[in-house]
N, C-alpha and C positions, 0 to 999 in steps of 0.2 A: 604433545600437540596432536588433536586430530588429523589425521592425515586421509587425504580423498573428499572427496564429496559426494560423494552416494548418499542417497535419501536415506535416512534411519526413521523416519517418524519424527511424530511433536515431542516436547520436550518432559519429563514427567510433569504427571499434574499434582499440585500442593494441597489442591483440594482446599484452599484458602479462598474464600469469597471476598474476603477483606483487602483482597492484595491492593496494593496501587501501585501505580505504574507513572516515574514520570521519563520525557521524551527530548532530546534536543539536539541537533544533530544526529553524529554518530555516538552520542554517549547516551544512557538511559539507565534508570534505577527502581529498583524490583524490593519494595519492601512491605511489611503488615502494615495495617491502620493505627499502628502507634507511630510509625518511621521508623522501625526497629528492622536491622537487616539481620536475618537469622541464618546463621554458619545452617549445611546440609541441606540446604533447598536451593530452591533456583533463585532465590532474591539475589540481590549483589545490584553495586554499581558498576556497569560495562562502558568502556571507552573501548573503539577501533577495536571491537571482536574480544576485550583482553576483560575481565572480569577485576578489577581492584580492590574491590571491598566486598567478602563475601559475608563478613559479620561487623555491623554498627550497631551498637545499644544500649539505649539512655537509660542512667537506673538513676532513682532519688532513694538517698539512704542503702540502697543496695538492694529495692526495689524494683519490679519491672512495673512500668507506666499504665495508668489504665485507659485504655483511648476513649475520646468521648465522640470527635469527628472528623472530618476529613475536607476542608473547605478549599478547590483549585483555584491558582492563582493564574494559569495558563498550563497548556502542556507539557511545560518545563519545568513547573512549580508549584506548589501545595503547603499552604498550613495544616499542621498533625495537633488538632488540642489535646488535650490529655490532664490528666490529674496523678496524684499521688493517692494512691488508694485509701480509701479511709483506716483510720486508724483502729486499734482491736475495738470494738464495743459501738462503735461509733455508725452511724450511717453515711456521713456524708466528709469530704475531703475539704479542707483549707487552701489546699496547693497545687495551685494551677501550670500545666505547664506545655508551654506555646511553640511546634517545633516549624519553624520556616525554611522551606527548604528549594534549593534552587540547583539544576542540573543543568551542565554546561560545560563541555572536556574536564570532568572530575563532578565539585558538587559547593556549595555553601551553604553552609545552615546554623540560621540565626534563632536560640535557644535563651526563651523568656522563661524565666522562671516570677511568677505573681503571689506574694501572699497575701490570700482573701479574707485574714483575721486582723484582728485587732493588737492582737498580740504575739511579738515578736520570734521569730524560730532559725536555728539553723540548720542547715541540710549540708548534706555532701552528695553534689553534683556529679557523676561519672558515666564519662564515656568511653566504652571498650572495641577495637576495631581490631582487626585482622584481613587475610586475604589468602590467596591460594593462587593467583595470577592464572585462572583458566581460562583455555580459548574459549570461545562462544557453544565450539561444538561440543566441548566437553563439560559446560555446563546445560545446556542442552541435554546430554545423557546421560546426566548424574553421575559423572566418570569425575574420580577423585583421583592425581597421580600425588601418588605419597609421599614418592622419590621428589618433586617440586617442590610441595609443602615444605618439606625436609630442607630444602636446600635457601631457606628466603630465610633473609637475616632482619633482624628489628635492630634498633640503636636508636636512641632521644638523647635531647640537648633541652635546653632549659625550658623550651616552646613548643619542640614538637615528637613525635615520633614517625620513624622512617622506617617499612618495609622494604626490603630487597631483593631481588633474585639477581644471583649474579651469575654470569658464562659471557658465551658468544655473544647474546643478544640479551644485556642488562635493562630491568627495569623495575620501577617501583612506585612508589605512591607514601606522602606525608601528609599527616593529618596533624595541623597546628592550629592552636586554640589563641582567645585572647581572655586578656584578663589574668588575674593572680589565680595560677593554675600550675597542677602540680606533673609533671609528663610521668608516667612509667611504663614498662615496657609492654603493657599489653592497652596501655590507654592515657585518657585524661583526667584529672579530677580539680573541681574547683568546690571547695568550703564557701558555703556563699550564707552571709551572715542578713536576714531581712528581716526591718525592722514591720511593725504591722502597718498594712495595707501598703504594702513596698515592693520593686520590684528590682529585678537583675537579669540582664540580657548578655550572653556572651557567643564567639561566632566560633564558628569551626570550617575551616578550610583545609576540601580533600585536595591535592595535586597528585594527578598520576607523572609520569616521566619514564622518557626511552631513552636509553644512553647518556641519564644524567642532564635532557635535555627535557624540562619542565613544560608542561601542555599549556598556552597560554588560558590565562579563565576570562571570561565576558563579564565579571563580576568583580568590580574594582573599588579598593576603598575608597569612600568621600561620595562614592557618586549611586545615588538611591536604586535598590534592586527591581522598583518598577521602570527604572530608564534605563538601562542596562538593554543590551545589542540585543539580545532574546527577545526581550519584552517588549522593543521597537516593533524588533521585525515583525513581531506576531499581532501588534498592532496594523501596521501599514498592511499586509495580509487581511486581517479580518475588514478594513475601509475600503479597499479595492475589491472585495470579493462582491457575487450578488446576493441582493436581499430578497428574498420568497416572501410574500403575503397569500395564506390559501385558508380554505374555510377548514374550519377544527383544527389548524396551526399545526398537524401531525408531520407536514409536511416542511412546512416554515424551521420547525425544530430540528428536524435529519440534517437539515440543508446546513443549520447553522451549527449545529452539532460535528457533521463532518467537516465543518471549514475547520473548528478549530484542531480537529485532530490532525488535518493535515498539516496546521501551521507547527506541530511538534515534532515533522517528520521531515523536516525541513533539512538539507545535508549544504554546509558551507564550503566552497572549493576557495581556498587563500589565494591561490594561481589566477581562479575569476573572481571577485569578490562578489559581482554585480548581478552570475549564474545565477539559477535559481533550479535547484533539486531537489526530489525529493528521494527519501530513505523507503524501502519496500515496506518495511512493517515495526511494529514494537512487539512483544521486546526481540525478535530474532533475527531479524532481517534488517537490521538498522545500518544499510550500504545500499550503495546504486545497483538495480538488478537491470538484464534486458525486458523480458519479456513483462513483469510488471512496470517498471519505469514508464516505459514505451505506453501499453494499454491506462496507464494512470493519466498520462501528459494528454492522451487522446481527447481526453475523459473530460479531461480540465480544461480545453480549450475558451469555451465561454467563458469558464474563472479565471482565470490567469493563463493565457501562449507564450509565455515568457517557459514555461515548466515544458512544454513541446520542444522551446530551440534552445534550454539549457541540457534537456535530457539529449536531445540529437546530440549538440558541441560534445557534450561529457563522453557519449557511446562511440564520437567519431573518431576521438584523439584515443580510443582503448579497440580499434577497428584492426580484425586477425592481417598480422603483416605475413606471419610464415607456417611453416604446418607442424606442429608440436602435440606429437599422442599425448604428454603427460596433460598437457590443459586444453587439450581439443581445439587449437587455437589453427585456424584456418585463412588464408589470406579473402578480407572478406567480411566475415564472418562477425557478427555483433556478440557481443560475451554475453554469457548466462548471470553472472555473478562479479561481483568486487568485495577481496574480504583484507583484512589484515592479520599477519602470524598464525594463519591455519595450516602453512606450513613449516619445514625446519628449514628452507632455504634461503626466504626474506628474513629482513629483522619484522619486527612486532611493530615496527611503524611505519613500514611500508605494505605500497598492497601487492597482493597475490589475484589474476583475474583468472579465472574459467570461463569457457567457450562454450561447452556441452549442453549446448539448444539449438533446435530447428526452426522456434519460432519469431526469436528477435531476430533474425535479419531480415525477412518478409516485413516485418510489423515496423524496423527504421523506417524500411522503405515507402510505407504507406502513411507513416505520420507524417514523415519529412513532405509526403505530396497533400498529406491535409493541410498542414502548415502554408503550404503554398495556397491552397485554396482560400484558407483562413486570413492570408496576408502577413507577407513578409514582405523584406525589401529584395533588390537586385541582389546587391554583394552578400544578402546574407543565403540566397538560393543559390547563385552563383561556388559560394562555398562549400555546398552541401552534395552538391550535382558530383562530384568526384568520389564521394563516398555510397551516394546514391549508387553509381554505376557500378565498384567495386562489389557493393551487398547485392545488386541485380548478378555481378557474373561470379559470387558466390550459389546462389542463387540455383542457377542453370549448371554449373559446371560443382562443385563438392557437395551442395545441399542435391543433387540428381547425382549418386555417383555410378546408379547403373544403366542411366540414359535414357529413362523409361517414361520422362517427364516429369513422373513424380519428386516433392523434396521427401527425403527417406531419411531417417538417422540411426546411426547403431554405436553405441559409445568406441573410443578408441581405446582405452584400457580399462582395467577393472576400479580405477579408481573413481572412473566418472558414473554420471549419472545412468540408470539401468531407462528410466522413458526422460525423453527431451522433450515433450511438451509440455505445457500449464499441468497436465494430470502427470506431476513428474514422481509420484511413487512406486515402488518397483511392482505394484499390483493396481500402477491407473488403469491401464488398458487389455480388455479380457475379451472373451468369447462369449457369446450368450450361456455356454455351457458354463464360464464359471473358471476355464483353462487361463493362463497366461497367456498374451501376444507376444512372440516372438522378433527381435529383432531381426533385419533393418525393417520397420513400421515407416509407413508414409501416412498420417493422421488426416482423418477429414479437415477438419480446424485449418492446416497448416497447407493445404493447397488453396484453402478461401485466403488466405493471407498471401502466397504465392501469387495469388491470380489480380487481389488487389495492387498488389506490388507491379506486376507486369502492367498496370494499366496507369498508379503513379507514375512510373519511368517514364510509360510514355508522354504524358504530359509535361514531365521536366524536360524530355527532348525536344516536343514541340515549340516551350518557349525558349527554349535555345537552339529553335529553329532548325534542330536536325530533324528532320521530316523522314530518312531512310530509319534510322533508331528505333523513332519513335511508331513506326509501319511493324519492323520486327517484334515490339516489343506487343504490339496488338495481338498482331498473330500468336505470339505466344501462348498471349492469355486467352484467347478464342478457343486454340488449340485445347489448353488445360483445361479450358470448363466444360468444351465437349467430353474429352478423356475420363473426367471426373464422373461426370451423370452415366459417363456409361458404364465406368467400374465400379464406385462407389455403391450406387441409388441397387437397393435390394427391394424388388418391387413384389416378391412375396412377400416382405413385411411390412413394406409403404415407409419405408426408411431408409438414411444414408448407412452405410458400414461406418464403425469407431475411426475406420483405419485399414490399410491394405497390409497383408503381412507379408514374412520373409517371401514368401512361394505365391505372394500376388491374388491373395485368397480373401476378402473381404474379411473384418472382425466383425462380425455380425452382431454383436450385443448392440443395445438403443438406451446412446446417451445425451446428453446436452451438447455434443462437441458440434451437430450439423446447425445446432442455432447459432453460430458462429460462421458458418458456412451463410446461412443467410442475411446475416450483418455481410457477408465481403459481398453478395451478388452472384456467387459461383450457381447457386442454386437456381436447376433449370428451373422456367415456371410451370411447367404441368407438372413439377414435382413438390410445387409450395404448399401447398392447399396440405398435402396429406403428410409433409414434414412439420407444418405449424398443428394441426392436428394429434401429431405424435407426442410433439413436446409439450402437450397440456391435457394429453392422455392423462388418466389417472395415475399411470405405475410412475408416471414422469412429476406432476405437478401434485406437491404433497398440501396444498394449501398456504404454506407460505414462501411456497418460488419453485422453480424447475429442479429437480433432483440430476448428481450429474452422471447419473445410472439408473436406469428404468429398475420399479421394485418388482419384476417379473425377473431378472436377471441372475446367471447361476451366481452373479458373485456380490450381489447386492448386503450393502450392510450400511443401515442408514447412521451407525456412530463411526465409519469409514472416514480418512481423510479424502478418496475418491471416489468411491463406488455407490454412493449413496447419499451423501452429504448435499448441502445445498448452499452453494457460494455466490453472495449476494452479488459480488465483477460479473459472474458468468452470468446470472440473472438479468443483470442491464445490458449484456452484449447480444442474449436470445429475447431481450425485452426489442430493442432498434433494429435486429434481424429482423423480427415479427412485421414492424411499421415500416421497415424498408419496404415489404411486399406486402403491405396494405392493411395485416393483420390486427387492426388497431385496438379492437375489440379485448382479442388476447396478449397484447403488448402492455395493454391498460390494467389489465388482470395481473400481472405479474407485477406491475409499479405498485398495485392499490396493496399486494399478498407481502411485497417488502416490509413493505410501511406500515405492517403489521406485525411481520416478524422485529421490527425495528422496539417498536412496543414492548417487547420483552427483552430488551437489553438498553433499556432508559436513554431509548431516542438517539443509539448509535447500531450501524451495522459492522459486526466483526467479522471476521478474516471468511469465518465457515460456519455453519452450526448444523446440528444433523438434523438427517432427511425424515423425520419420522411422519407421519401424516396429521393435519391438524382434524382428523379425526380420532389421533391415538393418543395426541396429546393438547391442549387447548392454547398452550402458549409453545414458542421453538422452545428447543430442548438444548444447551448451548454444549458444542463440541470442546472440549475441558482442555484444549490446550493452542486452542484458538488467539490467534493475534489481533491486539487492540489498542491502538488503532491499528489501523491494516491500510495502505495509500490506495490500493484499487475496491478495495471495501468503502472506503469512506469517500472518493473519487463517485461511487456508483449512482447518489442520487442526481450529480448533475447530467450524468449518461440517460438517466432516465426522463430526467425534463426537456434534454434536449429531444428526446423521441416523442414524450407528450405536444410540444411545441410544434414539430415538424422542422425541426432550424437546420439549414442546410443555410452555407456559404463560398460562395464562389469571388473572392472579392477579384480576380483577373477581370471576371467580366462585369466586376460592379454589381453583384444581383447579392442578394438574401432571401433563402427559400425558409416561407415561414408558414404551417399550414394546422393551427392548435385542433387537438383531437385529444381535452384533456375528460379524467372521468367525473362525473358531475359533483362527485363528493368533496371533491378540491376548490372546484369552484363559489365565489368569485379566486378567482387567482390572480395575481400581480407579480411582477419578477423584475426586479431593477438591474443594472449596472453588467449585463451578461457583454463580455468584451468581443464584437464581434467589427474585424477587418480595423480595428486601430479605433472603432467607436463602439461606446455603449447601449447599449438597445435597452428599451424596456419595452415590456410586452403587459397588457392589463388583459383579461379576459373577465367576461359577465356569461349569465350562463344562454345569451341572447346574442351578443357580439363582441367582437374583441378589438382593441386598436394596440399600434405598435409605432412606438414613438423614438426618437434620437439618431436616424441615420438621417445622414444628410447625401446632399447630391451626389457623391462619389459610388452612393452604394442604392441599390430599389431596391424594393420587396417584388418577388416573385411569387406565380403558384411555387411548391415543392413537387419535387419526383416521387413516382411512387415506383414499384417495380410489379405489381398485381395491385388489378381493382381494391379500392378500399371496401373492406367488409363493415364501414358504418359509413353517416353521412360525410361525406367529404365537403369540407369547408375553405373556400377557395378565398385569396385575400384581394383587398381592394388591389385595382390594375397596380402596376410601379408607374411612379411622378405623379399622384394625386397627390393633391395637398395635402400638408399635413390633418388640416381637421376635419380631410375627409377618409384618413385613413383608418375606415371602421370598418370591419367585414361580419355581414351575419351568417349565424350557422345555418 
């Protein structure tokens, strides 16, 4: 088992273009464009962290498959067509063969075999599986333990064959066929005799199992695998989501593009059924994380707030009760991570959680008070308000552990993480030189989320009418953004520092982290102008998005997982920083630079791709071990509409702030079914006026806030309580 969690890097890369990928829950499968999972790579089928099947592969005749294509059936599923390669002399193949494949705690997959002659042929069918039962981490770092291998037993009965590991913590995986099929120990074989233009379909069912106790599957006989619980849900998902109408449809695409990826990232809790979660990423991150969780559910407000108070519920009942070096677990404290059997002390189907982040507990604290804003009920703020206060005086009292206002973090053993913020590589955070930051680091980023945090609280105090609380909790925050601007703001460089270090010394390098600072508002305003400035500098903005390390920097390197790269979340968070404080011009500039790097990865935005300049290279250059989908990657285009839009929501006071500043190349624009305060809005815009339809008397239209003058024409919307058909405003 891997043990610790310290960042090692991405995972090797296979340098396979063909790979596919499908996503369901916590389980996901990594195989070629045949279906074929190949022993010694990173393919495999993964349940709960546990790797099952590192090698599945279809042979005809004792043939490997020749792929023809790859048609998705949802995020969870994919038809693999294929053929049987022609024969010696021949150009072209007779025999077709159809692999449907469905993933779901394990896997099913329903294998047509077609013959497209006239005359009659036999083949022998086989399929060969194995496994190595790896954690996640150690298939991740290409870590094979021999001793494991070694130790898993096979044994078949007349139907199926059964892998084994057996100890402390037994488990295994059976792969049963139907039809007159022959088992042996390394697989399946079916003799399948077709007469011409004939065909034969047989199924194969993976089951994983912990202690002899078999993972129920969503895929049951009699009942067709487009109705099946997966295929529901990701239905009722894509008809609730909204629909985009924009001119060149590059945008309509991303939007519908990322819905469906996030519908494959979907995490079911048995305990709630009704939750709704999402998994941080495919294929590595496939569990509840804080700090993406949290930024993803923000994200998706308009699309689904149901992902806000399922991600709260899920992070509160896993909320630090006591103080534990081994998992950084602090009373308070919102966890980093949920894994299963990464280490020796849980079994392999229980989870194991880590704590070692500074920024999910600020970021509970600020979504749980968007959600308020967004519209919840009583009892369900009522509920939250207790966890709320606990992650406030985590907050002030362990996240400050040397009283200086600042949150600081510095890992508690060597097992945890070396940086606790979003740049959590042991080389995110540098010096303009090029040096290492030393711990305890107190991060720009994480006092913008601090400071919004202190300012949540407050307003959960005021509606619960504590008026002293919610006084302190001002002051705090007052406190911290003075404190900020005056140690942070490095005014020989007309930028914030990364980060204060151990000895309270500014990180002077210039990164993406203070466009984060101007999403929370910590940022004074005679400091906006020349921080929005910075972040669209050239060394910053490579042409298609903010780099999250200026390319002047000693430690710049734009195929970096930090130092250089360009991570399309951070991009929509310095995108709504920008238009927070008026910046609209260059907010617009970085939506229009996405949606171009989107362009070259067929109308999806993945995890990172590097930073090189689109002057070095004409299309992104994609980072080789990047995750796709990614929940705050594919989260990012609705982050970005709600900034085109202007959409703020206050539903305590019944207003919606909604003020479009979209760029003209989008337009006409249209946006249906965006769920805001318990209704859905739709907003049409022309490139002359825009009206905004479906709130009813509980909720007005407002101007929006800005935080600095707008640096383009500011377009103010009809008063609130005009009628409906006069609710048109022109630019």
């Amino acid at each position: 088992m891997t043990e610790g969690w310290a960042f090692t890097g991405g995972p090797p890369s296979s340098g396979n273009v063909s790979q596919v990928s499908l996503v369901q829950g916590r389980s996901f499968c990594v195989s070629d464009s045949s279906g074929d999972i190949g022993a010694g790579s990173s393919h495999g089928l993964v349940v709960k962290d546990t790797r099952f099947l590192d090698h599945f592969e279809l042979r005809i005749d004792g043939e490997s498959l020749e792929p023809l294509t790859v048609q998705p059936l949802g995020p969870h599923a994919a038809t693999f067509v294929t053929r049987r390669r022609p024969r010696h002399g021949l150009a072209d193949s007779t025999l077709l063969v159809v692999r449907r494949r469905y993933v779901g705690s394990g896997m099913v997959e329903d294998i047509t075999v077609e013959n497209l002659s006239s005359d009659g042929v036999t083949v022998a069918l086989t399929l060969t599986a194995d496994t190595d039962f790896a954690g996640l981490f150690d298939v991740k770092e290409g870590h094979l333990d021999r001793q494991r291998v070694e130790d898993i037993v096979s044994s078949i009965d007349a139907t199926s064959l059964r892998l084994t590991l057996q100890g402390a913590d037994p488990r295994g995986v059976e792969i049963t066929g139907s039809g007159g099929h022959t088992v042996f120990r390394h697989g399946l074989v079916w003799r399948l005799g077709l007469a011409g233009r004939d065909t034969a379909t047989v199924t194969v069912r993976v089951v994983p199992w912990f202690r002899d106790v078999p993972l129920p599957t969503p895929y049951h006989p009699g009942v067709a695998r487009l109705e099946s619980a997966p295929a529901r849900e990701h239905r009722r998902w894509r008809e609730r989501s909204p629909v985009v109408r924009s001119a060149g449809a590059r945008l309509d695409a991303l939007v519908g593009n990322s819905i469906h990826d996030l519908a494959g990232l979907r995490i079911d809790d048995p305990n709630h059924p009704r939750r709704v979660l999402l998994a941080a990423g495919a294929p590595w991150f496939m569990t509840l994380f804080g700090r993406d969780s949290l930024l993803t559910a923000w994200m998706l407000l308009p699309l689904d707030p149901r992902v806000a108070r399922g991600t709260l519920e899920a992070l509160a009942e896993h909320q630090g009760r006591v103080v534990d070096p081994r998992t950084e677990e602090e009373p308070g404290r919102i966890l980093h991570e949920v894994r299963s059997g990464l280490t020796e002390e849980p079994g392999a189907d229980e989870d194991t959680v880590y704590y070692g982040t500074a920024d999910a507990t600020p970021l509970f604290v600020m979504l749980a008070g968007e959600l308020h804003r967004w519209g919840t009920s009583g009892a369900e703020l009522a509920a939250l308000r207790r966890h709320v206060d606990r992650a406030l005086s985590w907050i002030e009292d362990y996240g400050d552990a040397d009283g200086d206002g600042f949150v600081e973090y510095a890992r508690a053993s060597e097992r945890g993480l070396v940086n606790q913020g979003w740049k959590d590589s042991f080389d995110g955070i540098t010096y303009d030189s090029g040096a290492l930051a030393g711990a305890p680091l107190a991060l720009a980023e994480v006092q913008g989320y601090a400071y919004a945090a202190y300012l949540a609280g407050a307003r959960f105090a005021e509606a619960a009418r504590d008026d002293e609380r919610a006084r302190h909790l001002r002051e705090r925050a007052a406190t911290l953004r003075q404190r900020f601007n005056e140690q942070f703001w490095l005014p020989k460089r007309g930028h914030y520092a990364l980060a204060l270090d151990a000895d309270k010394r500014p990180v002077d390098a210039l990164g993406s982290n203070m466009g984060h600072c101007l999403w929370t508002g910590i940022v004074a305003k005679e400091h906006a102008r020349d921080t929005a400035a910075a972040l669209m500098s050239p060394e910053m903005f490579s042409g298609f998005g903010v780099r999250t390390l200026s390319s002047a920097a000693g430690a710049y390197n734009p195929m970096s997982y930090h130092n250089g790269s360009v991570w399309p979340h951070d991009n929509a968070i310095v995108a709504a920083g920008l238009r927070r404080y008026g910046f609209v011009s260059e907010a617009n500039r970085i939506a229009l630079a996405l949606l171009d790097a989107a362009d070259g990865f067929d109308g999806h935005l993945p995890e990172l791709f590097c930073g090189f300049g689109r002057d070095e290279f004409e299309v992104p250059v994609p980072y080789p071990t990047s995750c796709s989908p990614q929940a705050w990657a594919a989260a990012t285009p609705m982050l970005l509409l709600r900034s085109m839009l202007g959409l703020e929501v206050d539903a305590p006071s019944g207003t919606v702030g909604l003020d479009p500043q979209v760029p003209e190349a989008l337009l006409p624009l249209s946006v249906e079914q965006l769920h805001v305060g318990g209704e859905l809005l739709e907003v049409q815009l022309e490139r002359e006026a825009w009206r905004a339809s479906g709130l009813s008397g509980a909720l007005q239209l407002r101007p929006a806030r800005s935080e600095h003058p707008p640096t383009e024409r500011h377009r103010e919307p009809v008063p609130a309580g005009a009628p409906e058909a006069a609710r048109t405003a022109r630019f």
